[in-house]
C-alpha positions as CSV (number, residue, x, y, z in Angstrom):
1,X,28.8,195.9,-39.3
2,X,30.3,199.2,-41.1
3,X,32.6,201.1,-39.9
4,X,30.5,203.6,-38.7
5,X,27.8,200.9,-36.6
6,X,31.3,199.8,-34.8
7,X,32.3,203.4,-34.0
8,X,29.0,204.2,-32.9
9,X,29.1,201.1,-30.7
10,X,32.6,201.8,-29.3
11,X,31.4,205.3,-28.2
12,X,27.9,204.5,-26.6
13,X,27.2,205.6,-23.3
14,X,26.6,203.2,-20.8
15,X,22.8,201.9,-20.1
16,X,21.1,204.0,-17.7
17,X,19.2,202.0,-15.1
18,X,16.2,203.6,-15.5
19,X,14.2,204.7,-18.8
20,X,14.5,208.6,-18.8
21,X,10.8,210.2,-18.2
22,X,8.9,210.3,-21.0
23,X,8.8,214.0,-21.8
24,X,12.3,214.2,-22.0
25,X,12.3,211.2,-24.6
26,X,9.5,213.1,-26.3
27,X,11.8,216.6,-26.3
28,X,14.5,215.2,-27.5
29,X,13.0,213.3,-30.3
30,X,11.7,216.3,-31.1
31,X,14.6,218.4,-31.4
32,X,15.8,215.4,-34.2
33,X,12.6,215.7,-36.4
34,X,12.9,219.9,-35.7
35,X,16.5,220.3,-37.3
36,X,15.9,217.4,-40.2
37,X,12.5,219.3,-41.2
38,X,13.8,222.9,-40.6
39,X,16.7,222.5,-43.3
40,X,13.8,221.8,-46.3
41,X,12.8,225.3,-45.6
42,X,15.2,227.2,-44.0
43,X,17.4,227.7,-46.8
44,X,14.8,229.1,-49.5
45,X,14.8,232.3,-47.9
46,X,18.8,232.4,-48.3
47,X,18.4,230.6,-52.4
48,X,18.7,234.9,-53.8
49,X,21.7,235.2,-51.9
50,X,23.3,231.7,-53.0
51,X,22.6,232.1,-56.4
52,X,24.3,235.6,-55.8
53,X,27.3,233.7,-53.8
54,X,28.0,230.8,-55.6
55,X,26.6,231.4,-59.2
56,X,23.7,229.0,-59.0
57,X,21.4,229.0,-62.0
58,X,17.5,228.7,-62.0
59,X,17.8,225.2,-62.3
60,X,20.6,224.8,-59.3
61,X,18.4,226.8,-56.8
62,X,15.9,224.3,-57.3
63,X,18.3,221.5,-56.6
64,X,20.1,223.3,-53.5
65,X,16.5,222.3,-52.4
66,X,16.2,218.7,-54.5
67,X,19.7,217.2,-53.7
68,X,18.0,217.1,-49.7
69,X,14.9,216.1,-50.3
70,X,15.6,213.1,-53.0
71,X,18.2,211.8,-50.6
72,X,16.1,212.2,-47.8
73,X,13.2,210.4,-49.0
74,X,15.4,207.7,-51.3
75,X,17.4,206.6,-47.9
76,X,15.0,206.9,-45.4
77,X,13.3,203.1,-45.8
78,X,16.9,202.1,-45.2
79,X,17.4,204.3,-42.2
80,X,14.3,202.8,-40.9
81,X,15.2,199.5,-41.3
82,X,18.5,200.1,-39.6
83,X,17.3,201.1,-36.4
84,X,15.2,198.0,-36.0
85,X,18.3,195.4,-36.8
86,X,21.1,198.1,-35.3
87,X,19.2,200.1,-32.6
88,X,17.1,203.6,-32.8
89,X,19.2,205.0,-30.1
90,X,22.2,204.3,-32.1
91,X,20.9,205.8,-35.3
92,X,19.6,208.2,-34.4
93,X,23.1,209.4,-32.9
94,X,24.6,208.6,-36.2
95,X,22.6,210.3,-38.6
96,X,22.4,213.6,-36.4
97,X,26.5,212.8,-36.4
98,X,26.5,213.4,-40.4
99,X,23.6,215.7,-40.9
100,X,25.7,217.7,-38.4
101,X,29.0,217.2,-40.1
102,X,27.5,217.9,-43.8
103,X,25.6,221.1,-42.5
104,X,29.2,222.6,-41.6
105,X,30.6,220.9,-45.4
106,X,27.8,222.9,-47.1
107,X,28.1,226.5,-44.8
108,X,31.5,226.3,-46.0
109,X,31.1,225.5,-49.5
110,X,33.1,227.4,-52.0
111,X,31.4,226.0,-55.4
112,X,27.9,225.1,-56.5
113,X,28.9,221.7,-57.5
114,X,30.1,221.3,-53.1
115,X,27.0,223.1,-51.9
116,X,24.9,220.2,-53.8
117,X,27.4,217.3,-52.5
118,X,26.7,218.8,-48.7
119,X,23.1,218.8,-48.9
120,X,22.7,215.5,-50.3
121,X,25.1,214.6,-47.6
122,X,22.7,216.2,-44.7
123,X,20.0,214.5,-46.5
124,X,21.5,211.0,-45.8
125,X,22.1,211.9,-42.4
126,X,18.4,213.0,-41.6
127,X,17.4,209.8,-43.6
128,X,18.7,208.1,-40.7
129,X,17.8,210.4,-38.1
130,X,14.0,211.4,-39.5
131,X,12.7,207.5,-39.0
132,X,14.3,206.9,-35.4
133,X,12.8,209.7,-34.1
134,X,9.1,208.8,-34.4
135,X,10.0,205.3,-33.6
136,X,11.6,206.0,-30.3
137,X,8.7,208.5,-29.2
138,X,5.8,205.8,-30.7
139,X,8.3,203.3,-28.7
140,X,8.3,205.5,-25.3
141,X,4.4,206.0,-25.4
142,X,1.8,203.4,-25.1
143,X,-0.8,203.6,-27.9
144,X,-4.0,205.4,-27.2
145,X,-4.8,209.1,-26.6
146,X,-1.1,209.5,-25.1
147,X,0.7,208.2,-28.1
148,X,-2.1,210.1,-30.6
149,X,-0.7,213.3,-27.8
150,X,3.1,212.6,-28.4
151,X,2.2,212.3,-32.2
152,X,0.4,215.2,-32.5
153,X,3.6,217.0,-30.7
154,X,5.8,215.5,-33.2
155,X,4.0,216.4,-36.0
156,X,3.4,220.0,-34.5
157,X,7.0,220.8,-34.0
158,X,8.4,219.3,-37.5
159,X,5.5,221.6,-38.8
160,X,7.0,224.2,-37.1
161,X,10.3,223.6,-38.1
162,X,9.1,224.0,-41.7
163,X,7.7,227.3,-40.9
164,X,10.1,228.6,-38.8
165,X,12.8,227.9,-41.6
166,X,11.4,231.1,-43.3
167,X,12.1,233.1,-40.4
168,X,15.6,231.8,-39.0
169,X,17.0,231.8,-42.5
170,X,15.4,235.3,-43.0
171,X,17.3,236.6,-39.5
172,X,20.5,235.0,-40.7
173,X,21.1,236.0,-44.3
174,X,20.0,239.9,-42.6
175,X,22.3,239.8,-40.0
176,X,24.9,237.4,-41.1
177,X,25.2,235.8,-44.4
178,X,23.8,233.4,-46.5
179,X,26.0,230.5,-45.1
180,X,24.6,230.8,-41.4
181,X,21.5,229.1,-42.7
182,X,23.6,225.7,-42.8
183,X,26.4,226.3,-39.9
184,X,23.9,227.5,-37.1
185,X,22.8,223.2,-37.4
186,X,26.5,222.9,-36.5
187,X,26.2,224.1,-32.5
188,X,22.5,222.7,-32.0
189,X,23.3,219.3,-33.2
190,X,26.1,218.8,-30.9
191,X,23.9,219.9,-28.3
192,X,21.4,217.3,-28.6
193,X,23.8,215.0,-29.6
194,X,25.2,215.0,-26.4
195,X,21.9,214.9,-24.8
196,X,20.9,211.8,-26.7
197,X,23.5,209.8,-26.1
198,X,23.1,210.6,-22.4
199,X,19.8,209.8,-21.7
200,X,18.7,208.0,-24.3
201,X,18.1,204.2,-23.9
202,X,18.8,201.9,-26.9
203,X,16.3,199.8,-28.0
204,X,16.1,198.1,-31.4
205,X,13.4,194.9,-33.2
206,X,14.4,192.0,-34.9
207,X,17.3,189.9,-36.0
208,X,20.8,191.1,-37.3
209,X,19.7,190.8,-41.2
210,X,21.4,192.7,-43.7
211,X,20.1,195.5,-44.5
212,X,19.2,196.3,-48.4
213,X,21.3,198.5,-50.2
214,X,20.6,197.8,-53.8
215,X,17.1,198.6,-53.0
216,X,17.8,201.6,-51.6
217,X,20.3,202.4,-54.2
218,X,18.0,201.5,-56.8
219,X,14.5,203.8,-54.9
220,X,17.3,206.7,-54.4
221,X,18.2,206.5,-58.0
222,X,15.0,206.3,-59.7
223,X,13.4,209.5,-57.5
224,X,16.6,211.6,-58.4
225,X,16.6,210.6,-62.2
226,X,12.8,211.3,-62.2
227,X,12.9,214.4,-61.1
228,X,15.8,215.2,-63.2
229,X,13.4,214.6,-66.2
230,X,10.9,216.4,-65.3
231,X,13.2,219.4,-64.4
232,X,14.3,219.2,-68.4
233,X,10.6,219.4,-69.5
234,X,11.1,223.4,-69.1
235,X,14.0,223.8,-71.2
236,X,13.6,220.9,-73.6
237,X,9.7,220.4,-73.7
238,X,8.0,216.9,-73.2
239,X,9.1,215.1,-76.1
240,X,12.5,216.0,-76.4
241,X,15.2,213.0,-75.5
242,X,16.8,215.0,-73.0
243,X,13.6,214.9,-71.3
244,X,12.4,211.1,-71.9
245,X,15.6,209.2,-71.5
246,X,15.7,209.9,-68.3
247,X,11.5,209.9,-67.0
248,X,12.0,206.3,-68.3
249,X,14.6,205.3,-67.0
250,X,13.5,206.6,-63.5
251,X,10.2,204.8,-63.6
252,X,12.4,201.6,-65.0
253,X,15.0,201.9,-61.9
254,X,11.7,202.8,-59.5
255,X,10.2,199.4,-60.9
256,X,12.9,197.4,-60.7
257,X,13.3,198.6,-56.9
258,X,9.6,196.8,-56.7
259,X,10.5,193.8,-58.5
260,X,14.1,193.3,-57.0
261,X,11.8,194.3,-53.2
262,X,9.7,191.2,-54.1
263,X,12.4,188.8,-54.1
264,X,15.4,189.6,-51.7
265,X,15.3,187.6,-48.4
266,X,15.5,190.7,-46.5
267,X,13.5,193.7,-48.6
268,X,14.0,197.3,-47.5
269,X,10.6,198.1,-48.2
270,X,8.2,194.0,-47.4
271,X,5.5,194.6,-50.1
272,X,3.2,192.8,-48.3
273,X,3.1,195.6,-45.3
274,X,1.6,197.6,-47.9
275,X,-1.4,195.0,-48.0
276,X,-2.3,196.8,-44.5
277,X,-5.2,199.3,-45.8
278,X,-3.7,201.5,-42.3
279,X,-0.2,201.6,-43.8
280,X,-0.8,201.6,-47.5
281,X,-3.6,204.0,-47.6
282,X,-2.4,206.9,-44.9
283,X,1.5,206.4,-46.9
284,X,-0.7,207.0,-50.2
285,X,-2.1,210.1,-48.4
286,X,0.9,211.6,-47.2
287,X,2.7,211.2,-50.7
288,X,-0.7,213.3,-52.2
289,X,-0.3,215.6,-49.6
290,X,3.5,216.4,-49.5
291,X,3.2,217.2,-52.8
292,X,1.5,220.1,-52.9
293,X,2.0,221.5,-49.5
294,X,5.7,221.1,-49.7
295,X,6.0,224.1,-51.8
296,X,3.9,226.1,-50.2
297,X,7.1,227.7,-49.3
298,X,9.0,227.8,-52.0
299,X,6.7,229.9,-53.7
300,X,5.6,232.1,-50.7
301,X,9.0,233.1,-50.4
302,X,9.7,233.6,-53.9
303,X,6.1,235.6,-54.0
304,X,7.2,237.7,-51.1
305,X,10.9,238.5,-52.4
306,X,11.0,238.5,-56.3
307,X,7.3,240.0,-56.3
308,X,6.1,241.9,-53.3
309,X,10.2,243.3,-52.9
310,X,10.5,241.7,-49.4
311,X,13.8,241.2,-47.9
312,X,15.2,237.9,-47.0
313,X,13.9,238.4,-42.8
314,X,10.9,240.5,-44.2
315,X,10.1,237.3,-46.1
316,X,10.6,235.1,-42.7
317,X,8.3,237.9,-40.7
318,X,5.9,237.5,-43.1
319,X,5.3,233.4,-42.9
320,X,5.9,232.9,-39.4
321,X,2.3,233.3,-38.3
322,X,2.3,230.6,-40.5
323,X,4.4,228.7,-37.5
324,X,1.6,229.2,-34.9
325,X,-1.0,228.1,-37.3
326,X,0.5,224.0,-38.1
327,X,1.2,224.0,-34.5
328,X,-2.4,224.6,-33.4
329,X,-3.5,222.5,-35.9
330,X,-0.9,219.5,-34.9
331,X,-2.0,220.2,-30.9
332,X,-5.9,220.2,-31.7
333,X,-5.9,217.0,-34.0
334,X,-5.7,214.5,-31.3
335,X,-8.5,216.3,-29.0
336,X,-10.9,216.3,-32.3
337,X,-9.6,212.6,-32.8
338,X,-11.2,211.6,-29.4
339,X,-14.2,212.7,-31.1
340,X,-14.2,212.3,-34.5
341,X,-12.8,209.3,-36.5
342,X,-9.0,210.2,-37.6
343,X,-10.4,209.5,-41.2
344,X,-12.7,212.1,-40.5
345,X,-10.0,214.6,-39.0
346,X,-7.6,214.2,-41.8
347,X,-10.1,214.7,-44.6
348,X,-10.9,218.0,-42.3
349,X,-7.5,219.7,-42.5
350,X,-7.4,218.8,-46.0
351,X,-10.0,220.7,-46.9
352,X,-9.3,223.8,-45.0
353,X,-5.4,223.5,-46.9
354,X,-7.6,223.4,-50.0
355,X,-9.2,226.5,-48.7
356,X,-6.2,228.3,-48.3
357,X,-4.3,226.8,-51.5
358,X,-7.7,228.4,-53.4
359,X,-7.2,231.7,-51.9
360,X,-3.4,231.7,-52.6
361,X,-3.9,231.2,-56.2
362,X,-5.6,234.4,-56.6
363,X,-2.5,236.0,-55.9
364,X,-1.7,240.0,-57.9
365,X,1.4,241.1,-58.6
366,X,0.4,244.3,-56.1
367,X,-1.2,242.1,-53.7
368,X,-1.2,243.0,-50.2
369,X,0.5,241.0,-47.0
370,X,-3.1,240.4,-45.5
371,X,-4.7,238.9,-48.4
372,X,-1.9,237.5,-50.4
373,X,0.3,236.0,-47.4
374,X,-1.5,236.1,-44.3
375,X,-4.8,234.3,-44.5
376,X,-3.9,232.0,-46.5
377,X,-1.0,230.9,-45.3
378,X,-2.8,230.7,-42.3
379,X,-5.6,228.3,-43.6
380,X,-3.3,226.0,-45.3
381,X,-0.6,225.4,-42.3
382,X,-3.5,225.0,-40.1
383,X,-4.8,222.5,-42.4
384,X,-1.6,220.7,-43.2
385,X,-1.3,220.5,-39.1
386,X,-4.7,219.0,-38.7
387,X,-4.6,216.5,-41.5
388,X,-0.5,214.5,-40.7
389,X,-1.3,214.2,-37.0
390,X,-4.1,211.3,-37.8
391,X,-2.8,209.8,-41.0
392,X,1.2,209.5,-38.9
393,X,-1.3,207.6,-36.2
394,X,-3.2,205.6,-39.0
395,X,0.2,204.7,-40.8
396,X,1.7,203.7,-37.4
397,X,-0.8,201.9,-35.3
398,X,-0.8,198.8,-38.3
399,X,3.1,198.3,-37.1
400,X,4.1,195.2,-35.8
401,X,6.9,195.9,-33.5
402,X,9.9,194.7,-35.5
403,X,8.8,197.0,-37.9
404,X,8.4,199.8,-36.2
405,X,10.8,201.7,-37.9
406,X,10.7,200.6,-41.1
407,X,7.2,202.3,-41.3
408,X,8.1,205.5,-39.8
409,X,10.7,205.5,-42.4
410,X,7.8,205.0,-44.8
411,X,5.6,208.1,-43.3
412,X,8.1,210.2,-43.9
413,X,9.4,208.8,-47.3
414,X,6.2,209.4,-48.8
415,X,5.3,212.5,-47.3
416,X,9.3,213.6,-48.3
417,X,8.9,211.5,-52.0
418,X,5.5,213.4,-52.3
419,X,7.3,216.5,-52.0
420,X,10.3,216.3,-54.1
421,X,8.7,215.0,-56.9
422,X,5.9,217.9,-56.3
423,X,8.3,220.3,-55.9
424,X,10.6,219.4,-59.2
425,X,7.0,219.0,-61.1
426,X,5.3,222.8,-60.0
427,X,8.3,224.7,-60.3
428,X,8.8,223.4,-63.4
429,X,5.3,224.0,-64.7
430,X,5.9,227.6,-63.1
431,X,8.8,228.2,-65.0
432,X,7.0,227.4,-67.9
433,X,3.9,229.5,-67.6
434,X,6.5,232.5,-67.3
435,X,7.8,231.8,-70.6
436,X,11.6,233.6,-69.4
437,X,9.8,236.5,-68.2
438,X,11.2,238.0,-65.3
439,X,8.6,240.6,-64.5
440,X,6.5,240.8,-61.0
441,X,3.4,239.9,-63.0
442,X,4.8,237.3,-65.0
443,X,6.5,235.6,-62.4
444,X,3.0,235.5,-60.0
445,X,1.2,234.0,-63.0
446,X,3.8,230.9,-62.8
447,X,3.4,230.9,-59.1
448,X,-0.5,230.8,-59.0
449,X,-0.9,228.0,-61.6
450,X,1.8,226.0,-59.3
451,X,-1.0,226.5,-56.4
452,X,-3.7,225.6,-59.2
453,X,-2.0,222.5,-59.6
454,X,-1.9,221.9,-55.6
455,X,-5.4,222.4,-55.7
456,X,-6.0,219.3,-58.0
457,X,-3.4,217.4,-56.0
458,X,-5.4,217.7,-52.8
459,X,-8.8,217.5,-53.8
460,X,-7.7,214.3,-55.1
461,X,-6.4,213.4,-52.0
462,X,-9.7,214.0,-49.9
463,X,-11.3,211.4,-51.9
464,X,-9.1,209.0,-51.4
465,X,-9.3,209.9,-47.7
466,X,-12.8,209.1,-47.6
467,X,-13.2,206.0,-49.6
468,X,-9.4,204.3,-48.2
469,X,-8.5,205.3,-45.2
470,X,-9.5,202.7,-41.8
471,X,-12.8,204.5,-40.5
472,X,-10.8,203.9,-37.1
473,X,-7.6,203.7,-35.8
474,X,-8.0,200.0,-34.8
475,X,-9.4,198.8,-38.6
476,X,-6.5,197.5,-40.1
């Protein structure tokens, strides 16, 4: 056991001898899967002022964003895996322990290079935390229209922690500075930190194995390395070697993960969980649709500031409708899920995010708030809220219990993989429809081809919806 398990063990609160009511579990998990999804998007808002700060380049803004994502996604199989053999309770205390710690590493960064280190760091931590969190809540809540409930909560308030980003990172760079958008994790953290190691109960699946490092090294690896590549293709073109040395090497390292996964005793990722059509085809589905609405975000915010003139809390104001939007959409998907299969409710919000992504690539350098943020941004949060509430219940319900966590790990790796490969792949296709040009028009062109793309991406993924996904929760 690392050092960190034993310290982790040394310090846990005695059992409480009864389970805590559900809605308090529910809250608190919550609150986890809140802070880890908030930091994706809270700090875009602040990237103007960090490049300002800290001397970031182009290419650095984008990995202020990358170096948490590609750690979150490459060491979240891991951090699922580790709360079945080690306990949820206890990792979910450790990873909001280092997600904590790095958020004050990175407000208090002095150079680019330890801005970057931090926010890998707080990805590594909300690796560990992310998976735990649906895992305890699925755990707490018997499966049926309860769990589909607690779910649709879940999914509701990470949405919302995405969107609210915007507007907290808007109110602190105003008001405060730049850095605030990383320290204000450092109170709330040790608030529910405290909470869940009061009333939490531990719980954990299956024997003591050991858990799988050089898989997750390798998966961590091949993500970061792939997206490096593709981040060269705007400076170096497709064919340069700078740009295919290392795209092959991160699909050889990302299929060596599969071959080295079909042969260790103990795999982070068992290959043949993926031969459930539940799992495999709602993971597939997540990945398609992380993609593209991850950087929905992004771009709004760089629409709204570097185009529109928007401050940094104008820029917030202006998305968090957006908020109220993938949280009606999160609460309404289990109600339309008692009547409609959740095939049938995810290929819905899908197609209204297509809706919106159409709208938003019309998009004028003199385009106004109502018809160039408002709508829709409207149409594709409440999309995005209506389609992850059914596929987290599809991926989920084809769990056997000792591996409960390792597939929440997966829901989110693929939803979080989807994104950071999306984002390092339309950002870099923005950059180069903009050719260097910095002007308001140029720049819009760059962003509307980006939601062009998205588009694609989705429409894709509604048909792969419709032909893969169970036709009920309890097809497997």
């Amino acid at each position: 056991m690392t050092p960190m398990l034993e310290a982790a063990e040394r310090t846990r609160t005695p059992r409480r001898a009864a389970s805590p009511p559900t809605w308090l579990v529910v809250a608190l998990t919550c609150a986890g899967q809140f802070l880890v999804v908030l930091d994706v998007s809270v700090v875009n808002v602040a990237l103007p002022s960090m490049r300002t700060g800290l001397g970031l380049s182009e290419q650095g803004l984008q990995w202020v964003v990358n170096a948490y994502t590609i750690a979150f996604a490459g060491f979240m199989l891991l951090g699922g895996r580790a709360g079945d053999l080690y306990g949820r309770k206890r990792m979910f205390l450790v990873g909001l322990g280092v997600f904590t710690l790095a958020s004050a590493a990175g407000g208090l960064a002095q150079d680019d290079w330890q801005l970057l280190v931090a926010r890998a760091a707080q990805g590594l931590g909300a690796a560990v935390l992310a998976p735990s969190t649906l895992t305890i809540l699925t755990s707490a809540v018997p499966e049926g229209p309860a769990r589909a409930r607690a779910i649709g909560t879940w999914t509701a308030v990470g949405g919302a922690g995405g969107a609210a980003g915007g507007l907290a990172g808007g109110l602190l760079v105003e008001a405060l500075d730049w850095r605030w958008v990383l320290l204000i994790n450092v109170p709330v953290g040790v608030v529910v930190l405290c909470a869940a190691a009061w009333f939490l109960v531990e719980a954990r699946a299956g024997d003591r194995r050991r858990l799988d490092l050089p898989g997750a090294l390798l998966v961590t690896t091949g993500l970061g390395t792939l997206a490096y590549g593709i981040s060269q293709t705007e400076a170096e073109g497709w064919t340069a070697a700078a740009t295919l040395l290392p795209l092959l090497a991160g699909l050889a390292l990302l299929a060596l993960f599969l071959a080295v996964e079909a042969r260790t005793a103990s795999p982070l990722m068992p290959l043949g969980l993926l031969r459930l059509r539940s799992v495999a085809s709602a993971n597939v589905a997540m990945f398609l649709c992380g993609f593209a609405m991850f950087c929905m975000w992004f771009f709004m915010t760089l629409y709204a500031q570097n185009v529109l003139g928007y401050t940094p809390l104008e820029a917030g104001l202006a998305l968090a409708p957006s908020s109220l939007a993938v949280v009606l959409g999160s609460k309404l998907a289990p109600r339309l899920m008692r009547a409609a299969a959740p095939r049938t409710v995810a290929v819905l919000g899908t197609l209204v995010a297509v809706t919106g992504f159409g709208w938003q690539s019309t998009m004028t350098a003199e385009g106004s708030y109502a018809t160039a943020i408002l709508v829709p941004g409207l149409l594709m949060m409440f999309g995005a809220g209506l389609a992850s509430t059914p596929l987290a219940a599809l991926a989920t319900s084809g769990a056997a219990p000792g591996e409960a966590g390792l597939v929440s790990g997966l829901v989110n790796t693929s939803r979080t993989m989807g994104g950071s490969l999306g984002l390092a792949v339309l950002s870099t296709l923005a950059a180069a429809r903009t050719a260097g040009g910095e002007s308001p028009a140029a720049l819009t062109e760059g962003y509307a081809l980006a939601f062009r793309v998205g588009i694609g991406v989705l429409v894709a993924g509604v048909l792969l919806m419709w032909v893969w996904l169970p036709r009920s929760a309890g097809e497997r």
